[in-house]
C-alpha positions as CSV (number, residue, x, y, z in Angstrom):
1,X,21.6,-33.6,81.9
2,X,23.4,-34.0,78.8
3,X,20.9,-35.7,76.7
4,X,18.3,-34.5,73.8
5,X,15.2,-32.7,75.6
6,X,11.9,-34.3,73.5
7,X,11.7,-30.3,71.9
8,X,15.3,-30.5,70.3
9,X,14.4,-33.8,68.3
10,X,16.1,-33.0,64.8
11,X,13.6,-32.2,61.9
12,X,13.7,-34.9,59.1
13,X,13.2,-32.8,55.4
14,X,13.3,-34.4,51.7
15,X,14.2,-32.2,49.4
16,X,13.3,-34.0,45.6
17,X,16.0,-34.3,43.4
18,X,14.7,-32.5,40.8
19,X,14.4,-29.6,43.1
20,X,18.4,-30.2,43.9
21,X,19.3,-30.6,40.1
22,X,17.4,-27.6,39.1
23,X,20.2,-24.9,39.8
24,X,22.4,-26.8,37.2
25,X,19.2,-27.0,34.4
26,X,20.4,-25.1,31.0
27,X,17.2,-25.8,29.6
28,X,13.7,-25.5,30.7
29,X,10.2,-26.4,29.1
30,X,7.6,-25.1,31.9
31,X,4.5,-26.8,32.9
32,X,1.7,-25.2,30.1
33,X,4.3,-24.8,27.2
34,X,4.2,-27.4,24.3
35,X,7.1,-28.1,21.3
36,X,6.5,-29.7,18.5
37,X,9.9,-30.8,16.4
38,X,12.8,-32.1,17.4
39,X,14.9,-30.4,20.1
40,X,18.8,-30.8,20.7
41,X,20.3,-29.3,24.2
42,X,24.1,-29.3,25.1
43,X,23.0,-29.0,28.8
44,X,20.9,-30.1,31.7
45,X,17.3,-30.0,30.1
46,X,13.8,-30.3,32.5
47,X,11.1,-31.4,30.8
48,X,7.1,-30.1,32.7
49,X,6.1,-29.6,29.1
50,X,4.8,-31.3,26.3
51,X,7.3,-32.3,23.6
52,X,6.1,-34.1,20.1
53,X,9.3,-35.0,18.9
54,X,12.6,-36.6,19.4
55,X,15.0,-34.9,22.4
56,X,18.9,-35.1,22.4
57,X,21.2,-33.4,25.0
58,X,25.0,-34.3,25.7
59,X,24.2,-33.9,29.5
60,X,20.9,-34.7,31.4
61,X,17.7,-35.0,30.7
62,X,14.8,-35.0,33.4
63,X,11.4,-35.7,32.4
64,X,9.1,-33.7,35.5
65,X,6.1,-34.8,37.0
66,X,3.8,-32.9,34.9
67,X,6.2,-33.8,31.6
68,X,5.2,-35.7,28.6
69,X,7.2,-37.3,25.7
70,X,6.1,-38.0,22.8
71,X,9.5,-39.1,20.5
72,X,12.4,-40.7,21.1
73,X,15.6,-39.5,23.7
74,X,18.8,-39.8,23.2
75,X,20.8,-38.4,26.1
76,X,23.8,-39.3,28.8
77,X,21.5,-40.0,32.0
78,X,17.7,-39.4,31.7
79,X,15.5,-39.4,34.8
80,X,11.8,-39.8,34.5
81,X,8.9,-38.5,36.6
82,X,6.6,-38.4,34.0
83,X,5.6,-40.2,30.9
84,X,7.8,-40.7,27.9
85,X,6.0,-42.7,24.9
86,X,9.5,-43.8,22.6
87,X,12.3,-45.1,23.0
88,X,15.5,-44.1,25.2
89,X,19.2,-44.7,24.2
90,X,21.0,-43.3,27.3
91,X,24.5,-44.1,30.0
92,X,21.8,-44.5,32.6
93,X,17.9,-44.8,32.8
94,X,16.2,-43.6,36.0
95,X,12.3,-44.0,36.4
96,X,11.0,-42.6,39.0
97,X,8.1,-43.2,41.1
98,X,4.8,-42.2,39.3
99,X,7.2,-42.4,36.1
100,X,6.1,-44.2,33.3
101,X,8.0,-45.5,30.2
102,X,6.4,-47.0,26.7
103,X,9.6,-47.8,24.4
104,X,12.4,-49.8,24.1
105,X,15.3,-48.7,26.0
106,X,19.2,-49.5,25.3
107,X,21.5,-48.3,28.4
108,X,24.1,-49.0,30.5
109,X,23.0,-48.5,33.8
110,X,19.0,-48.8,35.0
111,X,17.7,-47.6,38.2
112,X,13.6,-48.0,38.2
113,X,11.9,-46.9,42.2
114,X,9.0,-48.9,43.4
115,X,6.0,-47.7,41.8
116,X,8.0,-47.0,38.2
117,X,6.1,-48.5,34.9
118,X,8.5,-49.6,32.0
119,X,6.8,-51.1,28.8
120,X,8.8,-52.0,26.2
121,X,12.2,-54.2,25.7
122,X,15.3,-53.3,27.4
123,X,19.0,-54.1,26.1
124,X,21.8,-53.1,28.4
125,X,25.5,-53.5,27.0
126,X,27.6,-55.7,28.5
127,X,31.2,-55.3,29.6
128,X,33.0,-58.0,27.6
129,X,35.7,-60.2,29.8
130,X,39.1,-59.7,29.1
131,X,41.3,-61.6,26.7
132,X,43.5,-63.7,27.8
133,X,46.6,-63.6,26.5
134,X,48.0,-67.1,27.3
135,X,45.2,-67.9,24.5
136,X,47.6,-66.5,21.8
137,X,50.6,-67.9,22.9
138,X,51.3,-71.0,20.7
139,X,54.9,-72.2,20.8
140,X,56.9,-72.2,17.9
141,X,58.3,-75.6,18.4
142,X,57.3,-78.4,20.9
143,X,60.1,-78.7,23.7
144,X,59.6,-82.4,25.5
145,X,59.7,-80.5,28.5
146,X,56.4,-79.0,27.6
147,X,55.0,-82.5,27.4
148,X,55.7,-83.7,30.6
149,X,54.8,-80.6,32.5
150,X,51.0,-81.2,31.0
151,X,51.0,-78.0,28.9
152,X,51.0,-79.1,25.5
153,X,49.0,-82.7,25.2
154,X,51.3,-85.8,23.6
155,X,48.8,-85.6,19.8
156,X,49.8,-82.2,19.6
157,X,51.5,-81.0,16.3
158,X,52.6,-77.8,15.3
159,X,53.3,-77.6,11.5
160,X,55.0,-74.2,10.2
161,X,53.9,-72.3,7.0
């Protein structure tokens, strides 16, 4: 009575993120079109094209399915469906399935789907553990007190300059 009749079983779609991102893409390179040179974007670029050259944008970069790199990319996220042949200095790295990668990468975050290639070395900075400031904290002076509670070991001297 209340229940789902088999004709009202809810559709599943997939819509490709590339598809989703591409209302927000500043820059486009078209599937046919090819650049030679190096090419500098201050918004969301999508690469179908061929580019010869090295690519910089201060927002994203996405590398299409029929796209190809030739150069080295320097950008805040780059996501790749098709084939980049350099290297990548980026926040964060997608590959894609049916992406390929031949380069060296340096990033902070890396996100490669089932069915991604990467060839090449990849260096990822790490987040350095805090200091501790208790290191920095020698006493002036030596209180016996000190002694007996284990913090400061009995061969301990402190000499003053």
């Amino acid at each position: 009575m209340f229940g789902r009749k088999e004709s009202e079983k809810p559709v599943e779609t997939y819509t490709s993120p590339a598809k989703v991102q591409s209302t927000q893409i500043r820059t486009l390179i078209s599937e046919g079109c090819k650049f030679e040179g190096n090419l500098f974007s201050p918004g969301s670029t999508k690469i179908d094209g061929i580019v010869r050259g090295n690519l910089t944008g201060e927002s994203g970069l996405i590398i299409g399915e029929k796209g190809s790199i030739e150069g080295d990319i320097m950008s805040i996220e780059v996501t790749i469906y098709g084939i980049v042949k350099g290297n990548v200095k980026a926040d964060k790295l997608e590959v894609k399935k049916g992406g390929k990668i031949y380069g060296d990468v340096k990033i902070n975050q890396l996100v490669m789907e089932p069915g991604g290639i990467f060839t090449g070395h990849c260096m990822m900075n790490e987040e350095k553990p805090p200091v501790k400031s208790e290191a920095f904290n020698i006493p002036k002076e030596i209180k016996p007190e000190m002694k007996k509670e284990g913090k400061i070991d009995e061969n301990v001297q402190i000499k003053k300059f």
